[in-house]
N, C-alpha and C positions, 0 to 999 in steps of 0.2 A: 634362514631363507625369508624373503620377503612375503612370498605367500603365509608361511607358515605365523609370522608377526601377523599380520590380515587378519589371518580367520582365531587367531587367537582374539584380537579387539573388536570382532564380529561378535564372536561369540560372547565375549561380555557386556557389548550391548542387545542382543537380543535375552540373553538373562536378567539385564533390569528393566526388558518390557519396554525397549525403545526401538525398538526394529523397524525400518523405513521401508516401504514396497512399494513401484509405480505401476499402476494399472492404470488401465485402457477407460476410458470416457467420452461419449458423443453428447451434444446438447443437442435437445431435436427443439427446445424450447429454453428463453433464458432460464427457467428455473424447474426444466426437465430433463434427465437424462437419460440415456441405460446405456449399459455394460459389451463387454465383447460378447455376452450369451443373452443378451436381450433384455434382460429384467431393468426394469423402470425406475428411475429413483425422484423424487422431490427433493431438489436440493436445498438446502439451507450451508453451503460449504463454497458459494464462490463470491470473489471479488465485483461482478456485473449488477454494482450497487442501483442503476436506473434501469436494470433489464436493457441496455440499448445493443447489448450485441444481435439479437433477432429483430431489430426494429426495419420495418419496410425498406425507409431513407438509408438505413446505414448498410445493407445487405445489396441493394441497389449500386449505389458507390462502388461496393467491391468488385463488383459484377462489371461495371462501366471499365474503373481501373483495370481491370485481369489483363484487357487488350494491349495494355504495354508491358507486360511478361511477369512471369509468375516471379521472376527474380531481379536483383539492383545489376547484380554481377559483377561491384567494386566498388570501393572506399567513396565516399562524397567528393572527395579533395582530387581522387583523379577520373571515376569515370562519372561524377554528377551525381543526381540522384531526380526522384520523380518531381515535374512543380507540384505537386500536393503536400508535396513535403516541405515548400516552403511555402505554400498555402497556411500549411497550418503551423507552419513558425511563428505567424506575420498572428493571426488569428490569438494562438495561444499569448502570444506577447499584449496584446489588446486585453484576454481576458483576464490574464493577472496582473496588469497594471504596470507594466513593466514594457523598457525600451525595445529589446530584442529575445527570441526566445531560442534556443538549439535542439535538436530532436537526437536523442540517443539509441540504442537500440533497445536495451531493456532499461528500466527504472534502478534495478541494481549496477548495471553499468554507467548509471548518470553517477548517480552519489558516488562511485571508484572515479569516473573519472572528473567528475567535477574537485573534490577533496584531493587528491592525488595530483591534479595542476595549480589549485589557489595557494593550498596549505606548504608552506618550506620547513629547513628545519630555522630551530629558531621561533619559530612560531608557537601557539598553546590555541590547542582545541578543547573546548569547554562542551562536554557530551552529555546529555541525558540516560542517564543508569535504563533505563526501558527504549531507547534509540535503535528499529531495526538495523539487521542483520547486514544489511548491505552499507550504513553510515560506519559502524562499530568497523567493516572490513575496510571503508576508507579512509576511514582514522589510521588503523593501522600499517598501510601501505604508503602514508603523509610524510612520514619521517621525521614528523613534530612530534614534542608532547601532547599527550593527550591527557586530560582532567575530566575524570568522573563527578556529576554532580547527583544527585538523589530525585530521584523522577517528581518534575515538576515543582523541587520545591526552591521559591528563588531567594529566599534570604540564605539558603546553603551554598546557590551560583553566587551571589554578590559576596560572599566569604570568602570563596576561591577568586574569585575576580581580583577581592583587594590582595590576599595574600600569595598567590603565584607569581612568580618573577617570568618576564615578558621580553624576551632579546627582541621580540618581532616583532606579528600583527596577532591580536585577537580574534577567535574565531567562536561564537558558539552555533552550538547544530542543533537541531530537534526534532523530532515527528512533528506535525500538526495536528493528525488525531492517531495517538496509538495504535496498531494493528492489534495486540491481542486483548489490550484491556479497553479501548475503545473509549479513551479520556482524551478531552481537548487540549496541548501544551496553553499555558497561560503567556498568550504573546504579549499582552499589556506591558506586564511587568518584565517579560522579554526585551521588547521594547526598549524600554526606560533604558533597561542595564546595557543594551550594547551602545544605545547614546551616552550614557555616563562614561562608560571605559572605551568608547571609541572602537567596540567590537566588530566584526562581521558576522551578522545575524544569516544562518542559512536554516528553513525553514524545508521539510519535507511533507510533500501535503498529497502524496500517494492516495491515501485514504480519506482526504478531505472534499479533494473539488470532486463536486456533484454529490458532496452529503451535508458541506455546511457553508455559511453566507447566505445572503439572502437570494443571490443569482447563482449559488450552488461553486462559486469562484475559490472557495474554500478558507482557511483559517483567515485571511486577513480580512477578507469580507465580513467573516463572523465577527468580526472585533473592529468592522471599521475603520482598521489600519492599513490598505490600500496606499501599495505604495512608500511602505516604512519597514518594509523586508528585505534584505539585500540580494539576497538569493532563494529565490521558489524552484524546489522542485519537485517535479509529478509525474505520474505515469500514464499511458495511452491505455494498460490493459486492464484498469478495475472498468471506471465510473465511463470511461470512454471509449471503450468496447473495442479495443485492437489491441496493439501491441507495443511495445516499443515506451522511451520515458523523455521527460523534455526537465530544461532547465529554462528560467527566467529570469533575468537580471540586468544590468546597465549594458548599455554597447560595447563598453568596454572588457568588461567582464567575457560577454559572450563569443567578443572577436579575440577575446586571448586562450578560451577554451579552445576555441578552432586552429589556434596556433598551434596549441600547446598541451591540451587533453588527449593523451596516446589512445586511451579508450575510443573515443571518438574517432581519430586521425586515422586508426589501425583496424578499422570495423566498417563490414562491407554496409551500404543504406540499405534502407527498409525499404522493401516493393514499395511500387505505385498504389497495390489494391489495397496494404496496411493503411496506410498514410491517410488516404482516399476514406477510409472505414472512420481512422478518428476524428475527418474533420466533417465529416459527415453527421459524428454523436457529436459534437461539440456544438457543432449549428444548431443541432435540436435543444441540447442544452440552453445555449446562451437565446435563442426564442422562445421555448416553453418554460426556465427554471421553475415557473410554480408548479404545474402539472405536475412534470417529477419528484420535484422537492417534497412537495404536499402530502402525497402515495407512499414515499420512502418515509417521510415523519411519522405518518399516520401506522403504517408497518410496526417499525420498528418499537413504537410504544405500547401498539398491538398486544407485541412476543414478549418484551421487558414485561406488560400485564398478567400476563397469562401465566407464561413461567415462574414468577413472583408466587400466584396464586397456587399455582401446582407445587408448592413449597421446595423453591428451589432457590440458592445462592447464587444471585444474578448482581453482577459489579452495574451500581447504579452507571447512569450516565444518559444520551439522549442522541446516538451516536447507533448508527445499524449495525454494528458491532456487539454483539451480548454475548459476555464471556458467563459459563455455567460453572461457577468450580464445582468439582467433583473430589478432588483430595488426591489418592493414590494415583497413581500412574495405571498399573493394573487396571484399577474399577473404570477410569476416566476410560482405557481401551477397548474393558468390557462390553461398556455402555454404548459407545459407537458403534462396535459389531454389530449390538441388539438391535441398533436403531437399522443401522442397512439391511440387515436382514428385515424386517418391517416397512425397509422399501423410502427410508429417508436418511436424507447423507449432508451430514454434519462433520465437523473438524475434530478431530480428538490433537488437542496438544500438550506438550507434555515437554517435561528437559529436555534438552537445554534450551530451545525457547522459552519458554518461562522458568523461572524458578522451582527449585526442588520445595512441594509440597502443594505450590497452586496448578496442578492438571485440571482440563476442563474443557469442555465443549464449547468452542468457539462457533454460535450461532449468527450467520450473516442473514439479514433479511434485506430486500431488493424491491424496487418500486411495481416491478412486475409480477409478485406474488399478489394472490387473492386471499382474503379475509378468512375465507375458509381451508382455504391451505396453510396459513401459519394456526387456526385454530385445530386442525387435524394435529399436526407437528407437535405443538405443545403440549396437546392434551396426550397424544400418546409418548412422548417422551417423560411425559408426571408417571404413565399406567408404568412402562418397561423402569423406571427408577427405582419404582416401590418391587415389583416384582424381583430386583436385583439384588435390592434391599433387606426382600423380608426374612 
C-alpha cells in the first residue's frame, strides 16, 4: 500500500533527525516575529536582506495596488496582468543591464522555466556541485546532459569544457552568491570560459542584488561585468521584499521565454499589490544603494566579529549569509531549539541541503537589525553553545 511505503520513508527520516514541520509565523517588524501563541522571536532566519518589506514606501504600494483585487485570476497571455508588473520589467531590465526582463511567479519557477525552454537535448549543462535546489531541478527536467563541476573551481569547468563532447549549445549555470555557504561564484574567470567555448553563461543572483555591487545590482556590478552575463536571474521575495522571480536577458531570449517557457505560459500573474510592493523596494534601492548597502555591510561583519570571537566555525566571506558549522545533525537541531526557546530564530540546516557532516546555523543578518540586536544574538548563541557543550 502506498501509505504503508510513506510512513515507512517518514519514519526513517525522522530517525536520522531530518524531520521537516511548517509552522505558523507573523512579522510584526522586518526582523520581529511571533508565533500562533504570541511569543516573540528576533529573527536572524529570513531572506529581507534591506528589511524593505515593513518599509513606509513599499507597505503604501500594496496598500494603493489592493484596489485592483486581491487576485490576477489568469495566465498573462490571456487575461493580462497588472501595469506594475510591467513597470517593473522595464525597471528591472534597466537595473541589470540587460534588454528586456520577464517576471515569473516564484524565483524557483524562473530557473524551471527558464532552463526547461533554452536548454534541448543535445545540449550540455555545465552546473555548479553547491547550485540551489531549484537550477539542480531545472537541469533535470532539460533533457540535456548535465556536467557537474566542483564548486567554484574553474580550471575543473575549463577541463570539462575541453573534454565533454557538445552536439549542441553550451550552457553554464551558477549562483551568484551561494545560499548556504555565502561565497561569491568567481564570474571573472566565468566570464572568460563561456567566451572561449562560446557558452551561455546563466547567472543566479537570488541572493546577490541588494547585498553586492556597488548600487546593490548584484554579482556583475561586484565585478564590473555589467552586461557580459547572458542570462540574470533573481527573485522579488529576499532583497525585494514580495514575491515572485524575474529573468534578465537579450530581447530575444525574453520573447522566446514568452513563447515558449510553459512555466510562465501555464501560471496565473502575480496581483497588482505583489508587483506594486517590488517595484516599490526596488526604487528605494536603486535611489538610496548606499544607505542600505552601508547597514547590511556594517551588519554582517558585525555577526561574522562576534561569532568568530564567541569561538565559533564561521565560513569566512563578506556576504549576510554566515554559515555556523555545528557538525552533527542532531546537535546542529539541538542548538536551534535552544535558541528559539531563548526567543531567537535561526536556520538549522542540515542533509540534504548541505552535505553529510556540514550541519549548521545559517545566520542571516538584514540592514534593519540594530547593533545591539545582533550583539544580544551572538553573545547568547556563544552562552547556550557552551552550555550544550559542556
Amino acid at each position: 500500500m502506498l501509505t504503508e511505503r510513506l510512513q515507512k520513508e517518514l519514519e526513517e527520516v525522522y530517525a536520522a533527525g531530518l524531520r521537516r514541520t511548517v509552522d505558523g509565523l507573523r512579522f510584526k517588524t522586518a526582523v520581529r516575529a511571533e508565533d500562533e501563541n504570541g511569543k516573540e522571536y528576533l529573527v536572524f532566519a529570513s531572506n529581507n536582506y534591506l528589511g524593505l518589506t515593513h518599509e513606509p514606501e513599499v507597505l503604501e504600494a500594496a496598500r494603493e495596488a489592493v484596489q485592483w483585487g486581491t487576485g490576477s485570476t489568469g495566465s498573462r497571455l490571456t487575461t493580462g496582468a497588472a501595469f506594475e508588473t510591467g513597470l517593473l520589467e522595464k525597471e528591472l531590465a534597466e537595473f541589470k543591464h540587460a534588454e528586456k526582463a520577464l517576471v515569473f511567479n516564484t524565483g524557483y519557477m524562473t530557473n524551471l522555466g527558464v532552463l526547461y525552454a533554452l536548454v534541448k537535448p543535445g545540449d550540455v549543462v555545465f552546473s555548479d556541485e553547491l547550485n540551489h535546489a531549484s537550477i539542480i531541478d531545472g537541469c533535470r527536467i532539460a533533457r540535456a546532459k548535465v556536467v557537474v563541476y566542483k564548486h567554484n573551481d574553474m580550471q575543473h569547468l575549463e577541463e570539462l569544457l575541453k573534454t565533454t563532447p557538445v552536439q549542441g549549445e553550451r550552457f553554464i549555470v551558477t549562483d551568484g552568491v551561494f545560499s548556504m555557504d555565502g561565497d561569491i561564484a568567481d564570474l571573472p574567470q566565468l566570464v572568460e570560459l563561456k567566451e572561449q567555448y562560446n557558452a551561455c553563461l546563466i547567472v543566479d543572483d537570488a541572493h546577490a542584488v541588494g547585498v553586492i555591487g556597488a548600487d546593490g545590482s548584484g554579482t556583475a556590478a561586484h565585478y564590473n561585468l555589467q552586461g557580459r552575463v547572458d542570462v540574470q536571474i533573481g527573485t522579488l521575495s529576499k532583497a525585494l521584499a514580495a514575491e515572485g522571480g524575474y529573468v534578465a536577458a537579450s530581447s530575444t531570449i525574453i520573447d522566446y521565454l514568452i513563447n515558449k517557457s510553459r512555466p510562465f505560459i501555464f501560471s496565473t500573474a502575480l496581483p497588482a499589490m505583489v508587483t506594486a510592493s517590488a517595484l516599490a523596494a526596488l526604487r528605494l534601492l536603486k535611489e538610496q544603494p548606499q544607505k542600505y548597502l552601508a547597514r547590511l555591510n556594517d551588519n554582517a561583519a558585525l555577526m561574522r566579529k562576534l561569532l568568530t570571537e564567541e569561538g565559533f566555525d564561521v565560513i569566512s566571506g563578506v556576504t549576510p549569509i554566515v554559515p555556523v558549522l555545528t557538525g552533527s545533525t542532531h546537535k546542529t537541531m539541538q542548538f536551534m531549539e535552544a535558541l528559539k526557546d531563548a526567543g531567537i530564530m535561526v536556520s538549522g540546516i542540515r542533509p540534504p541541503t548541505v552535505p553529510e557532516g556540514t550541519s549548521r546555523l545559517r545566520v542571516t543578518v538584514t540592514a534593519a537589525h540594530t547593533a545591539e540586536e545582533i550583539e544580544f544574538a551572538a553573545h547568547t548563541m556563544g552562552k547556550i553553545w557552551r552550555q550544550l557543550n559542556a
